[in-house]
C-alpha positions in Angstrom: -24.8 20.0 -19.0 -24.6 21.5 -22.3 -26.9 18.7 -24.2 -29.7 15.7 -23.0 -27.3 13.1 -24.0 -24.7 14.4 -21.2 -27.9 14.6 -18.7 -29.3 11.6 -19.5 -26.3 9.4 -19.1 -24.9 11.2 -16.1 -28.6 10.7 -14.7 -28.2 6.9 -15.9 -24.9 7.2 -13.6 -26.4 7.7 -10.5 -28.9 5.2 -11.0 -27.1 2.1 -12.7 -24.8 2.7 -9.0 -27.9 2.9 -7.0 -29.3 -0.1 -8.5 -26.4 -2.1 -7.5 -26.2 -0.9 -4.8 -29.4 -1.9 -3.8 -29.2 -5.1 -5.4 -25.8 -5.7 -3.3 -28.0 -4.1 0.1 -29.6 -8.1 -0.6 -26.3 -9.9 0.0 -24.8 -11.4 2.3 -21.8 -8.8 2.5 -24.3 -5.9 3.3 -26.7 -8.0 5.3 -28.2 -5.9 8.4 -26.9 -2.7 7.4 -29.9 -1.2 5.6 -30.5 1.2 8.5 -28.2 4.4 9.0 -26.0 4.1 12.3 -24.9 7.6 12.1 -26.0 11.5 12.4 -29.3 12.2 10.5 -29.3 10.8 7.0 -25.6 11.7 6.3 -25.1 7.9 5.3 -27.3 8.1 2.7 -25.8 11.3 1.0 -22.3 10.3 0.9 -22.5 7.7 -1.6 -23.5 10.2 -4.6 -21.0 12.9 -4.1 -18.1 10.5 -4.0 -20.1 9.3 -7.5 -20.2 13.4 -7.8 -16.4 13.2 -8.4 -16.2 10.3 -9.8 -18.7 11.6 -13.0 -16.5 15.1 -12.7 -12.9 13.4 -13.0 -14.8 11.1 -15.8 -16.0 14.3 -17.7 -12.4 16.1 -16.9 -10.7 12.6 -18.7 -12.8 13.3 -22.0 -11.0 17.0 -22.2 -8.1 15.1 -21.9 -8.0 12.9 -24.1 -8.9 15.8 -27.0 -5.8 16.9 -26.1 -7.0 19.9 -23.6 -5.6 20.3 -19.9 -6.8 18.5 -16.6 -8.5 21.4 -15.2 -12.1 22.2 -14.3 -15.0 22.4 -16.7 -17.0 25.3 -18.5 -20.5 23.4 -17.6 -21.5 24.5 -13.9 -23.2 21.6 -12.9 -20.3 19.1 -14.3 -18.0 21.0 -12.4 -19.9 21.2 -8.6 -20.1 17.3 -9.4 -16.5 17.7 -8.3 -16.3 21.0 -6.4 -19.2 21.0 -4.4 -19.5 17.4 -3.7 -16.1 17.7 -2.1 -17.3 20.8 0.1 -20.4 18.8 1.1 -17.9 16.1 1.9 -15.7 19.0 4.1 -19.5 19.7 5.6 -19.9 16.6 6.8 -16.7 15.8 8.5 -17.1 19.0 10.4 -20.7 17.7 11.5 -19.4 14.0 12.8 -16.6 15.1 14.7 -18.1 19.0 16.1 -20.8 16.3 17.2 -18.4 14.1 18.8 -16.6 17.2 20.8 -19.3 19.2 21.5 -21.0 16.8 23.6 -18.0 15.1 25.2 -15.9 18.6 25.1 -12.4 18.2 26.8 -13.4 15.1 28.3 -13.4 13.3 24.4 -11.2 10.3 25.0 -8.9 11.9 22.3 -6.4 8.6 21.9 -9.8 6.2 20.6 -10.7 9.2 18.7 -7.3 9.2 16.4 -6.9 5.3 16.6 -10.4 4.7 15.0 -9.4 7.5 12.3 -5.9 6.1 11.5 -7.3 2.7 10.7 -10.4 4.4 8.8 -8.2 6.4 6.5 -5.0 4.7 6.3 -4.9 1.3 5.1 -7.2 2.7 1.9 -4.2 5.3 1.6 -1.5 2.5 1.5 -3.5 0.3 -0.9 -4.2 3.1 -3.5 -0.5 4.3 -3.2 0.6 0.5 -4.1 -1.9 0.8 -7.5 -0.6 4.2 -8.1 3.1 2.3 -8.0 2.0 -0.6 -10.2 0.6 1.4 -12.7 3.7 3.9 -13.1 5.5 0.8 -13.8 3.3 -0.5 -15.9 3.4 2.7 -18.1 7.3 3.1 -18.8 8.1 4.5 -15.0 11.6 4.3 -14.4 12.9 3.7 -10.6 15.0 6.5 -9.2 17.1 6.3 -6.1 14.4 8.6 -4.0 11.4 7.2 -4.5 11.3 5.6 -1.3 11.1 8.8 0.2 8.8 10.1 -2.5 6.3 7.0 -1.4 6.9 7.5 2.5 5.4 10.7 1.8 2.3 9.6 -0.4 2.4 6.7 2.7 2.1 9.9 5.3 -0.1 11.9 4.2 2.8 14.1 3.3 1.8 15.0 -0.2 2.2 13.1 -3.7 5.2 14.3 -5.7 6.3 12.5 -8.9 7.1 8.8 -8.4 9.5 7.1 -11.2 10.1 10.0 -13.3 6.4 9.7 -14.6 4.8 13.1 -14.7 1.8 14.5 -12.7 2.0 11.0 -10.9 -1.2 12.4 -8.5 -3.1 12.5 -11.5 -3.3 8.7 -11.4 -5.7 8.8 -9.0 -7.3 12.0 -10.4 -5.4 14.1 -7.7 -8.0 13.4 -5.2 -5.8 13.0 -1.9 -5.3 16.6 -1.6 -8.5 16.4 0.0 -7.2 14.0 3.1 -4.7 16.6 4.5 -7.5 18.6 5.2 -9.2 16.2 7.0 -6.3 15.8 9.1 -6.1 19.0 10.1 -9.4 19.3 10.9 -8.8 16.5 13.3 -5.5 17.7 14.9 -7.6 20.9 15.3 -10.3 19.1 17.3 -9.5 19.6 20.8 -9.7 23.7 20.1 -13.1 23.2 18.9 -13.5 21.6 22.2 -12.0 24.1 24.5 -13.8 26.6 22.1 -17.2 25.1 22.3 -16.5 24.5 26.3 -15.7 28.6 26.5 -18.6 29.3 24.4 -21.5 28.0 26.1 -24.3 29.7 24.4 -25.6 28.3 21.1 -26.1 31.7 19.6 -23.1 32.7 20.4 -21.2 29.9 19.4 -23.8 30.4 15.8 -21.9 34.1 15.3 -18.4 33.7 16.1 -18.6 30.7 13.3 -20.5 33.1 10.9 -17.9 35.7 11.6 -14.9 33.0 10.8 -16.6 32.0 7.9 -16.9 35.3 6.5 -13.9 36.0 6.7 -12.4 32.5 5.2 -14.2 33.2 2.3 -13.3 36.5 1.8 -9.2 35.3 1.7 -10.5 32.3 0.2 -7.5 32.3 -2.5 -5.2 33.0 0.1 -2.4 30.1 1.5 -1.0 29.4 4.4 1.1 26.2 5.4 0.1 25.1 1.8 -3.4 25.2 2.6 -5.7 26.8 1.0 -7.6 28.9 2.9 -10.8 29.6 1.9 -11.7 25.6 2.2 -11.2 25.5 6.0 -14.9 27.5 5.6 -16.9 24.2 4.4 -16.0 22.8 7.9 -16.8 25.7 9.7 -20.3 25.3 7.8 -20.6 21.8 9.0 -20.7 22.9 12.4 -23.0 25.7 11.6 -25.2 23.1 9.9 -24.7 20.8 13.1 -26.1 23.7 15.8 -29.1 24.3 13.5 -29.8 21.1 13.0 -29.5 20.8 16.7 -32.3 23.3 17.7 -35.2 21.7 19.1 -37.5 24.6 17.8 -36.2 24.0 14.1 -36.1 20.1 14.5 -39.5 19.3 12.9 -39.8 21.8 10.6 -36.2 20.7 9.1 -37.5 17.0 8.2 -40.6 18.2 6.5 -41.3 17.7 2.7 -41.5 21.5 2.7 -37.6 21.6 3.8 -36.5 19.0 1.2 -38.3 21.1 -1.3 -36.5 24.2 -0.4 -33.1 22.6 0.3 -33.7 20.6 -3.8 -34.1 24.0 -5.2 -31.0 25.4 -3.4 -28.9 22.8 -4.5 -30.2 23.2 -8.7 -29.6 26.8 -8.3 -26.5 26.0 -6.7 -25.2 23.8 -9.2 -26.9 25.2 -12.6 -26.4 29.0 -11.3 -22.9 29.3 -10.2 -19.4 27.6 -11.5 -18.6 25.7 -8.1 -19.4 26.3 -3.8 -16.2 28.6 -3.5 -17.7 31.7 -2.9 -20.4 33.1 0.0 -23.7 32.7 -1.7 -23.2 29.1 -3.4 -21.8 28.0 -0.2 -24.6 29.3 1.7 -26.9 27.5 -0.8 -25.2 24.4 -0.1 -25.8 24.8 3.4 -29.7 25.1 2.7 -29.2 21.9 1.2 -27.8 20.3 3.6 -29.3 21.3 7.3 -32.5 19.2 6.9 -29.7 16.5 5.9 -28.2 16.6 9.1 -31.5 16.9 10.7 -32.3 13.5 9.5 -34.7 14.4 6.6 -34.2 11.9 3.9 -35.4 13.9 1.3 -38.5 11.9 0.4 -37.0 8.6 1.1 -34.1 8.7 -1.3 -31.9 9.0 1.7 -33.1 6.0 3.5 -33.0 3.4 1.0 -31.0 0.5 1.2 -29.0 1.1 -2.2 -28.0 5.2 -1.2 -26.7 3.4 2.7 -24.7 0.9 0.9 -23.2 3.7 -1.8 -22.5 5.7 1.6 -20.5 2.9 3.4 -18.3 2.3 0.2 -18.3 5.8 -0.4 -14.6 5.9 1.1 -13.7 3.4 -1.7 -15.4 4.6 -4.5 -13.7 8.3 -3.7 -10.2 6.9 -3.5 -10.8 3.9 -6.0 -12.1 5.5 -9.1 -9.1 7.7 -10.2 -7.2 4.5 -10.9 -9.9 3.2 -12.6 -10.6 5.7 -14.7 -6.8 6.4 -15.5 -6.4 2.7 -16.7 -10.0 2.8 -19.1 -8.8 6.2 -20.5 -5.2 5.3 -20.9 -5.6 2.1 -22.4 -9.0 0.9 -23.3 -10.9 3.9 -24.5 -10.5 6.6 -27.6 -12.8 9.5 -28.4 -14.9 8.7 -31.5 -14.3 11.4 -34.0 -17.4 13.2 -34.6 -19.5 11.4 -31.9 -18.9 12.5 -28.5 -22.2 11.0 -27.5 -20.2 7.5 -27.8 -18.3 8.5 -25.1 -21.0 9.5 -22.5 -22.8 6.2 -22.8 -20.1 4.3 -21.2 -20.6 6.4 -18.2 -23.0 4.2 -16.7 -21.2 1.4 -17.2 -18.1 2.8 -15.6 -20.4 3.2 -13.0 -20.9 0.1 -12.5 -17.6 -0.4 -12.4 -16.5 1.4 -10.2 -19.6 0.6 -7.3 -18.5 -3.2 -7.6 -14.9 -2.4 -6.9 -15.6 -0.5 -4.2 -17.7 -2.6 -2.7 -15.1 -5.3 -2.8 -12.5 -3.3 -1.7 -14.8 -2.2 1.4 -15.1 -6.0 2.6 -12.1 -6.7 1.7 -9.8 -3.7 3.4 -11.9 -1.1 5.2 -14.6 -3.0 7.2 -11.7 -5.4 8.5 -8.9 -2.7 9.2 -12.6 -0.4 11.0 -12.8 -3.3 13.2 -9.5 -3.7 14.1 -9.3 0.5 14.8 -12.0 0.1 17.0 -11.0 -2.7 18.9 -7.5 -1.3 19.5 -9.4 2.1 20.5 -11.4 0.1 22.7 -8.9 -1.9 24.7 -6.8 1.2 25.1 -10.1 2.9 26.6 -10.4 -0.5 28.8 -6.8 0.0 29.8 -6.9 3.7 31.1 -9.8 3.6 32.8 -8.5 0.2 34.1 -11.5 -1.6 33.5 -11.6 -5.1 31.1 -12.5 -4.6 27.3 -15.9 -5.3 25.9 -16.9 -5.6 22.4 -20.0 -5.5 21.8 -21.9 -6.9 18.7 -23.4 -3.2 17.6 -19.4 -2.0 17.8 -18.1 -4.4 15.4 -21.3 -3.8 12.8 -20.5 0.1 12.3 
């Protein structure tokens, strides 16, 4: 951040949305879910790096619109908003699901697993991709005769070409479902990680065949194959690494003390003030300090625990795939740059904020929690039926 203005009202970001948050952690909507119902304090850290990238694609829009390209930024710490909050985000989902396999291995009742994820990921897809429609044709698109198969694909998970002959249509949304075919094939990969981690029964040797892979992910990190990029598969690799340390009973303790925030803080400032982004071996091992004690459950002196930073986790989905639209539409049509006084600019950042915590929040009552449920209910009775036993839902099942 080049100047105090910038830090100040990217600071003012995080905590006009935490304040919300909190205040929305009173309501009825949120009611009971101030505690974290998931590994370590990862509930509490998701909320700000999907506010990470939504500050990044909000500093990437100013460029923009003074006529530069949408590309990433000079500043390093504006630019790991974006970067490294999406490889802590790759972290994580290498944690929740290594967690999941590794204790169940082959025996992971694989058809609940990918039920539960469809209906988590999906309907979220379907409802951005109809925004995404409405707003080409609110903005001169013109209907051509493929676009059905052009939106069956944005539907799929199959990529995002051009709808309606508008340009860079991805770029509605800030071009952030790149990110989701990654997840998937994280998840289709899961049952190798299984037989891998069922082969592999010693933790230190489990520890160096992932720092080997690692290694050599990031050293071909540039390089593609089935049009993925490469190098990225590392951050879930790191996840599990992070997961086995995390794990160890001798390291347990020591990993939730103030002494292991402190160290994992300064990690992360040298992380994102020293280097450009997490896409290299050293910032990514940073990154990893940072986020161990994380997994670990250490909340890094409370922050992690509060009621505002669980409720910014559980609508964290929605902010992430929610805020490119917003943004697209404020840029687009509400805001200008004011010549000579880019500060004007930065002070609505908070108040985009705002924004965009409230619509995720409503779109998180509205669509996720209801189409969670339904996953897990489906998952459920399809557990019931193959083990031929009647389906129970319990109260805890249909609060998570």
């Amino acid at each position: 951040m080049s100047d105090p203005i910038t830090a100040l009202c990217v600071l003012g970001a995080f905590v006009a949305a935490f304040v919300v948050a909190s205040i929305l952690a009173k309501g009825q909507a949120f009611a009971g879910r101030d505690k974290p119902h998931r590994i370590g304090t990862i509930d509490g850290l998701r909320g700000y790096l999907a506010l990470g990238v939504a500050i990044h694609h909000f500093t990437v829009w100013q460029e923009v619109l003074h006529g530069r390209p949408w590309d990433g930024l000079s500043s390093n710490p504006l630019n790991n908003l974006g970067q490294s909050s999406v490889a802590l985000f790759f972290m994580i989902t290498g944690v929740l699901f290594y967690r999941i396999v590794s204790r169940r291995g082959l025996a992971t009742d694989w058809a609940s697993l990918y039920i539960s994820r469809i209906f988590r990921l999906t309907p979220m897809l379907w409802v951005v991709t109809a925004l995404v429609v409405l707003f080409v044709l609110a903005h001169g698109g013109v209907p051509q005769r493929g676009d059905w198969l052009s939106v069956t694909r944005w539907l799929l998970f199959l990529g995002n070409p051009d709808l309606m002959n508008y340009p860079d249509t991805r770029m509605v949304n800030a071009g952030v479902l790149w990110t989701l075919k990654y997840a998937i094939a994280f998840y289709v990969a899961l049952p190798l990680s299984a037989l891998a981690t069922a082969l592999i029964t010693s933790r230190a040797a489990r520890l160096w065949t992932l720092a080997v892979l690692t290694v050599l992910l990031m050293m071909s990190y540039d390089a593609m194959a089935f049009q993925f990029q490469i190098g990225l598969v590392a951050f879930f690799l790191l996840g599990i690494i992070a997961s086995e340390i995390a794990d160890s009973a001798a390291l347990a303790d020591w990993l939730r003390s103030p002494v292991a925030a402190l160290i994992g803080t300064g990690a992360l400032l040298i992380q994102m003030f020293g280097f450009h982004s997490a896409n290299a071996p050293l910032p990514a091992v940073l990154l990893m300090v940072a986020f161990v004690p994380v997994v670990a459950g250490n909340s890094y002196f409370g922050l992690l625990r509060r009621p505002g930073s669980l409720v910014l986790g559980e609508i964290s989905y929605s902010i992430y795939m929610l805020h490119g639209i917003i943004l697209s539409v404020l840029m687009i049509d509400y805001f200008r740059p004011a010549p000579g006084n880019p500060d004007a600019f930065w002070t609505l950042l908070p108040l985009v904020a705002i924004g965009i915590v409230l619509a995720a929040a409503l779109s998180f009552v509205l669509i996720e929690r209801p189409f969670i449920k339904l996953g897990k209910s489906l998952a459920g009775r399809v557990r019931s039926w193959r083990l031929g036993t009647p389906a129970l839902r319990s109260p805890r099942s249909q609060n998570s």
